[in-house]
C-alpha positions in Angstrom: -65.6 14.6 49.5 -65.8 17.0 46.4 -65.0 14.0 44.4 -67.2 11.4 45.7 -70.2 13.9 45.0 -69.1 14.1 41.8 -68.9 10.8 40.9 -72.8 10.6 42.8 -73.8 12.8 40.0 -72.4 11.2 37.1 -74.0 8.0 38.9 -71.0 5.9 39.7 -71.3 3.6 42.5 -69.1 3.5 45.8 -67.8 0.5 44.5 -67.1 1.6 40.7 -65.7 4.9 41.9 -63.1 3.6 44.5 -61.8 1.2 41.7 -61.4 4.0 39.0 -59.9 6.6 41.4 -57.3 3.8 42.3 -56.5 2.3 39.0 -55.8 6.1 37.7 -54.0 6.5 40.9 -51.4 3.7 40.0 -51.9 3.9 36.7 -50.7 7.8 37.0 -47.6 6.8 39.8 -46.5 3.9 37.2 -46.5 6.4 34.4 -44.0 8.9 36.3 -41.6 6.2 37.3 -41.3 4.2 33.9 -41.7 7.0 31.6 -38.0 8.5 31.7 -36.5 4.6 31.0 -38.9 4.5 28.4 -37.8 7.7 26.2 -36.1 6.5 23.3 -32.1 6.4 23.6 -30.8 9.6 21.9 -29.5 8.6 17.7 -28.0 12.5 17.7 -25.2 14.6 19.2 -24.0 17.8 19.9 -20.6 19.5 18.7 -20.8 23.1 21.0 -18.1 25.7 19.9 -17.4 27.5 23.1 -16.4 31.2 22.7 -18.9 33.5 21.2 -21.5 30.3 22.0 -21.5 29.7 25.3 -19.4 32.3 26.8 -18.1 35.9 25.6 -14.3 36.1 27.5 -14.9 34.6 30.8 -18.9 35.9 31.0 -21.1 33.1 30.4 -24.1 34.1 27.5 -27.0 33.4 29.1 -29.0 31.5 26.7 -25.9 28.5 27.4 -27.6 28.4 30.8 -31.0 27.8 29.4 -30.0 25.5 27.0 -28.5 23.2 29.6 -31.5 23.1 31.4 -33.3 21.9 28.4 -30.3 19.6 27.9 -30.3 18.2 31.5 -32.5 15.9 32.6 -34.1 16.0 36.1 -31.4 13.9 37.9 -28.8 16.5 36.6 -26.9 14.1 33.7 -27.1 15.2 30.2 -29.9 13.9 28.1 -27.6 13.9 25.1 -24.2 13.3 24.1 -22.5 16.5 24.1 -19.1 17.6 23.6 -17.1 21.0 23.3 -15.2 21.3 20.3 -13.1 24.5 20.5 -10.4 26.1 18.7 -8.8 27.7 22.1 -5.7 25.6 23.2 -4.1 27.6 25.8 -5.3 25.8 28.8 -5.5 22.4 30.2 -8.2 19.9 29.2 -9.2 19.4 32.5 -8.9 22.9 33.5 -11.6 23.6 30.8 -13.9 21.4 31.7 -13.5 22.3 35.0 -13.8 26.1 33.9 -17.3 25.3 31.4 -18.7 23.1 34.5 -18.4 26.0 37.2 -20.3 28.4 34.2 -23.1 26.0 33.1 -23.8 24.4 36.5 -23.6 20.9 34.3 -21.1 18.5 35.4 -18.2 18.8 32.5 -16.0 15.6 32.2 -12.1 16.4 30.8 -13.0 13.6 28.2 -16.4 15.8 26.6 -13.6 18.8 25.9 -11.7 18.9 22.3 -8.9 21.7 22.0 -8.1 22.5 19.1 -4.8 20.6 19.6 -6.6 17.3 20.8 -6.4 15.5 17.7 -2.6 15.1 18.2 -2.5 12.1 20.1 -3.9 10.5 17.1 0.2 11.0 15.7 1.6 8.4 17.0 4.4 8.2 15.1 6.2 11.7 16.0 5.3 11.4 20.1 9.0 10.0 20.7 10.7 12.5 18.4 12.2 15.6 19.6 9.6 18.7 19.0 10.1 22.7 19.0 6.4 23.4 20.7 5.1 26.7 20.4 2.1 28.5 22.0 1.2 29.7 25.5 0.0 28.5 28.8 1.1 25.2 29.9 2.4 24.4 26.7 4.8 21.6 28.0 1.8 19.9 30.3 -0.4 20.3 27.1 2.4 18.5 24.7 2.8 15.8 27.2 -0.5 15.3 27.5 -1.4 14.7 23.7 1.6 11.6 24.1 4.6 14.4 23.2 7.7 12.7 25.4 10.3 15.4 24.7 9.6 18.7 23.5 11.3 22.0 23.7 10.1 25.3 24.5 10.9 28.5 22.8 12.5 29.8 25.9 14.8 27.2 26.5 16.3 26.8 22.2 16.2 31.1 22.4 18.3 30.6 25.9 20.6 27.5 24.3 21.2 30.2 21.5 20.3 33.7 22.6 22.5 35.0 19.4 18.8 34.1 17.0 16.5 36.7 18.9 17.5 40.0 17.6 14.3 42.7 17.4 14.4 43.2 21.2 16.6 45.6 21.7 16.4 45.2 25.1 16.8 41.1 25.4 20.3 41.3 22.9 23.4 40.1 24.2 26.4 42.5 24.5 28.8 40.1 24.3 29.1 37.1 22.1 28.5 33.8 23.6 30.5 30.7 23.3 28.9 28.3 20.2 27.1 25.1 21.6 27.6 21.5 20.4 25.6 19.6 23.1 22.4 20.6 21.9 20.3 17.4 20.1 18.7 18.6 16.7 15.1 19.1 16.9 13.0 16.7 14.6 9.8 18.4 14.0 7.5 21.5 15.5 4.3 21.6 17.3 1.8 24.6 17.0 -0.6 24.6 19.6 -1.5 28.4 19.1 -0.8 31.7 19.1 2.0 32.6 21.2 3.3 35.8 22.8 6.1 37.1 21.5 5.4 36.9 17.1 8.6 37.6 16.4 10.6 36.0 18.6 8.5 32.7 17.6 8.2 33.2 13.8 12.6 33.3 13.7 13.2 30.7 15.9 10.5 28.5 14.1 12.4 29.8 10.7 16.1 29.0 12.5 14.3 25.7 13.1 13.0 24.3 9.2 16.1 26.2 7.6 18.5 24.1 9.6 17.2 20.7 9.5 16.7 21.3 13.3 20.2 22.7 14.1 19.8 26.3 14.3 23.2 26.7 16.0 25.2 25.8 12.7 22.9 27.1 9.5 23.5 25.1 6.4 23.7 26.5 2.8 20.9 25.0 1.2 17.9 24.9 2.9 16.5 21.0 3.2 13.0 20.6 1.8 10.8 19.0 2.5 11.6 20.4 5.5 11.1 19.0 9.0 7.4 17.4 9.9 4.8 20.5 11.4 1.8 19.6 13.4 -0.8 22.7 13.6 -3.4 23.2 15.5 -6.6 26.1 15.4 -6.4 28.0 11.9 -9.0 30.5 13.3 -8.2 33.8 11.5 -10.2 35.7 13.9 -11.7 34.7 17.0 -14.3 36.7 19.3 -14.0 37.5 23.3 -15.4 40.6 24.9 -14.0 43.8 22.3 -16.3 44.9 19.4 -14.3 43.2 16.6 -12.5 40.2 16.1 -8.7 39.8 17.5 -6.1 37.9 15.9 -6.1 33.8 16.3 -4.0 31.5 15.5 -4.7 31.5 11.4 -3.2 35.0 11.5 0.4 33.6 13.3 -0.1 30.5 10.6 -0.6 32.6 7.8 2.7 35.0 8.7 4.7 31.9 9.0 3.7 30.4 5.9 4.1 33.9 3.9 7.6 34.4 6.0 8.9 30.5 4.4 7.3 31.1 1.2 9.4 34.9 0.6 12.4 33.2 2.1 13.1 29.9 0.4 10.6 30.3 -2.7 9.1 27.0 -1.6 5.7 26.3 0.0 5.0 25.4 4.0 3.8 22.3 4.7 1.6 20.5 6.9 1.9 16.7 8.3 -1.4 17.8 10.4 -3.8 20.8 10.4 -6.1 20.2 13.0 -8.7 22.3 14.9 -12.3 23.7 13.1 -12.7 23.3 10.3 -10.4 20.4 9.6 -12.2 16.9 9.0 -9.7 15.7 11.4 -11.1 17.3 14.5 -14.8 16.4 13.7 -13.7 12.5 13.0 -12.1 12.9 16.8 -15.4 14.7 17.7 -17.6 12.1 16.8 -15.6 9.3 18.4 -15.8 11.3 21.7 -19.8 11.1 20.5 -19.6 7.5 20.2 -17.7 6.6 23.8 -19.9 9.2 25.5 -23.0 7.5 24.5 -22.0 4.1 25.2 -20.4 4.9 28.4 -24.0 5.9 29.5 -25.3 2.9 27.9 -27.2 4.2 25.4 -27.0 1.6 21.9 -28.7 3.2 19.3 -26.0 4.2 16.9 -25.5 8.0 16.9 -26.5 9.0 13.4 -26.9 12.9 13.4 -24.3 15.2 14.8 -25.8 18.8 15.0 -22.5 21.3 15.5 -23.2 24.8 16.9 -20.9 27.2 16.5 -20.8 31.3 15.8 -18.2 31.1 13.2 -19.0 30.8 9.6 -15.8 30.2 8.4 -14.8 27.5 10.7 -17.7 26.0 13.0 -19.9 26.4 9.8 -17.5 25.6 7.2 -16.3 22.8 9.0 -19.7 21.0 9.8 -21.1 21.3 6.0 -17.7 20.0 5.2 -17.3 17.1 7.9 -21.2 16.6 6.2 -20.0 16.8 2.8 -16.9 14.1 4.2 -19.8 11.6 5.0 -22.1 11.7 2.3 -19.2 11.1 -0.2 -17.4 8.5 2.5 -21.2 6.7 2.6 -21.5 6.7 -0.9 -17.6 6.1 -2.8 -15.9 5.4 0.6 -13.8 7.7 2.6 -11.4 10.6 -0.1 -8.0 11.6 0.9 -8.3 14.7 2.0 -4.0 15.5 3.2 -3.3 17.4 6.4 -6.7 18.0 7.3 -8.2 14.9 6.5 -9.2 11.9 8.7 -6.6 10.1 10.2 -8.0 6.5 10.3 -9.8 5.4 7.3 -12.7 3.5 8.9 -16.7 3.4 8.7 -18.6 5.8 10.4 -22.0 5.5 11.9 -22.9 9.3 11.4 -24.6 10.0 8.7 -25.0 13.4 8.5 -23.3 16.8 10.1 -26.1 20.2 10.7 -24.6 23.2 11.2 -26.3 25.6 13.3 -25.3 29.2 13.4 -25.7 31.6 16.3 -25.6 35.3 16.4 -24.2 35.8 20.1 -20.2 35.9 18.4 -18.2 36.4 15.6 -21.3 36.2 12.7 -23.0 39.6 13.2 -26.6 39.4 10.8 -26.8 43.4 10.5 -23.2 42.8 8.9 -22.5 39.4 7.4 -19.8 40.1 5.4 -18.4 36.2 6.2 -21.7 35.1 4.4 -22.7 37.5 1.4 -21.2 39.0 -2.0 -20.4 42.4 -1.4 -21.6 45.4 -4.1 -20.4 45.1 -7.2 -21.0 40.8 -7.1 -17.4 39.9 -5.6 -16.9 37.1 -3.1 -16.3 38.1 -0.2 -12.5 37.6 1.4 -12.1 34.2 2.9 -10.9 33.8 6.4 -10.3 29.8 6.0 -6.9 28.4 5.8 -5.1 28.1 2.8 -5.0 24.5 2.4 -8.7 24.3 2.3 -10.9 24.5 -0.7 -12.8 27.8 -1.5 -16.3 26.9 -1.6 -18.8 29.4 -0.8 -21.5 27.1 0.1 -19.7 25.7 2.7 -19.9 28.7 4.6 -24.2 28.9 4.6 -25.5 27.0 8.0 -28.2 24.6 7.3 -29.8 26.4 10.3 -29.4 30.4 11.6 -30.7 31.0 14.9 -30.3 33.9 17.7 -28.2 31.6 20.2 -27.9 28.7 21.5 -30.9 27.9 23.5 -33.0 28.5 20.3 -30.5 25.7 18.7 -31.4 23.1 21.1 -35.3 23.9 21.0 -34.3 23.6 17.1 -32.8 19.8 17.3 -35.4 19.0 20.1 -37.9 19.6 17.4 -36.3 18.1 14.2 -35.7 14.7 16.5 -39.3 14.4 17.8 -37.9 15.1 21.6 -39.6 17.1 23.9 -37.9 20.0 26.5 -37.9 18.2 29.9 
């Protein structure tokens, strides 16, 4: 009634006014039905580093959850094509997703994870060989899983020769044991992160390359190039719920690549180094990207990763340099680049890779020692691995924001979209 006196006073007719209030009436209900099919289909990603991102330890930061509701539309699916690019490996993939879809409240598929190991099953060629896999957690499920069809463990070639573990006082034999001759040679090693026991890992792994895969013989001179390694997270440092950093895998890396260096005089090498801030791992990141977004049907091209991490020496590194990868792979075509480097030499649809840096883990702005000289004009000490390029730059995020809700508010506005 309110209305229809209105419309008396602005002079509309019965007539007039019944049409109007019904056209805006459908013209409204249209609106809301078609307007979600008619959004544009996403042309960007998102690479999400995990730890110090979206969680701290096993407590979720609760900016992720606010992100996710921005990144979620309003049947619950993701608005974008997202994946989690971590440089943990200690777990199952499914068991992650499982784990980041139980914190977010957003339905995780096994196939949007990347451990840092992931990249493997692009190695085709060593998947039938016999491999010396070290780590922790389900490492023989994990091996198998990345197409590995016989590995061994570091409990069962320390058990076929319990005379190579010797700092444990405790674990030594008393008496000596009978050699063994039935045990195949190992043909290469698999490090899919940090293990438990350092020692007992860095001499077997030693026994393993100074043999030629037969550390129940020894041989005088040691072979070299020694036997193939595949290695996986080169994270110096990684952050969970103590004040500073702990040890990651980079530190285990870099003791067995000083260890072989001291010993035989002769560098360590690499057949892969995967994990952030390899190229190798963004290449498998973006083709994850690519599936996801044609899976859900979407056909623009994705041209614009934007990679969020809290690291800046390998989620920011890695982004400027996986950026750096395709400007010069756009322009001259795709550079060698050795262990790290892409595995599959083909064109890319990305064009460019932002990094975003949050302050919720490792980077710390009242002290960022990982991103400015200190006194006296020295660089600072650089946490990357040693087969990758010093280069300062690398290290400075195109963007710097508090966390990651404030990064997806940040792409939502650099593409145009708006929060849902």
């Amino acid at each position: 009634k309110l209305l229809i006196g209105c419309f008396k006073v602005l002079g509309l007719g019965r007539t007039r006014w019944v049409v109007s209030l019904f056209s805006s009436y459908l013209l409204t209900h249209i609106l809301v039905i078609i307007l979600p099919s008619l959004q544009s289909p996403p042309t960007f990603g998102f690479l999400l580093d995990i730890d110090g991102v979206l969680v701290r330890g096993h407590r979720v930061i609760p900016a992720a959850l606010e992100a996710f509701r921005r990144l979620m539309n309003s049947q619950g699916q993701l608005r974008v094509p997202v994946v989690f690019v971590t440089n943990a490996g200690n777990s199952l993939q499914h068991s992650k997703a499982q784990e980041l879809s139980a914190l977010l409240g957003c339905e995780v598929d096994a196939d949007q994870v990347i451990l840092s190991h992931s990249p493997m099953k692009l190695f085709s060629e060593y998947h039938e060989k016999r491999m010396l896999v070290s780590g922790q957690g389900p490492v023989v499920e994990n091996a198998q899983g990345l197409g590995f069809r016989n590995v061994v463990t570091m409990d069962e070639l320390r058990m076929a020769f319990p005379l190579l573990d010797m700092v444990d006082l405790e674990r030594r034999l008393k008496t000596t044991p009978l050699p063994r001759n039935d045990f195949p040679p190992i043909e290469g090693v698999l490090l899919l992160g940090e293990p438990v026991r350092w020692e007992t890992s860095l001499q077997l792994i030693m026994d393993v390359l100074l043999s030629n895969g037969s550390p129940g013989t020894g041989l005088a001179t040691p072979p070299y190039p020694h036997l193939p390694i595949l290695a996986s997270n080169m994270d110096l440092l990684w952050m969970a719920e103590a004040k500073m950093p702990r040890f990651g895998h980079g530190t285990f890396l870099l003791c067995l690549e000083t260890i072989y260096q001291k010993v035989t005089g002769k560098e360590l090498r690499y057949e892969g180094l995967m994990g952030k801030p390899s190229i190798l791992t963004y290449q498998y990141a973006q083709d994850l990207i690519r599936r996801q977004a044609e899976r859900r049907g979407w056909v623009a091209p994705i041209r614009k990763l934007y990679a969020v991490g809290d690291n800046p020496t390998s989620d920011i590194y890695g982004a400027n340099l996986f950026h750096q990868y395709l400007q010069k792979a756009t322009r001259d075509g795709a550079p060698e680049l050795g262990a790290g480097g892409p595995r599959q030499q083909q064109p890319s649809a990305s064009q460019s890779c932002i990094s975003i840096l949050v302050c919720t883990g490792v980077y710390n702005p009242s002290n960022p020692q990982s991103t400015e000289p200190v006194l006296g004009g020295e660089q600072p000490p650089f946490h990357g691995h040693r087969d990758l390029f010093f280069s300062p730059g690398l290290m400075e995020a195109s963007h710097v924001v508090n966390d990651v809700n404030e990064a997806v508010q940040l792409v939502f506005r650099e593409e145009g979209w708006a929060s849902e």
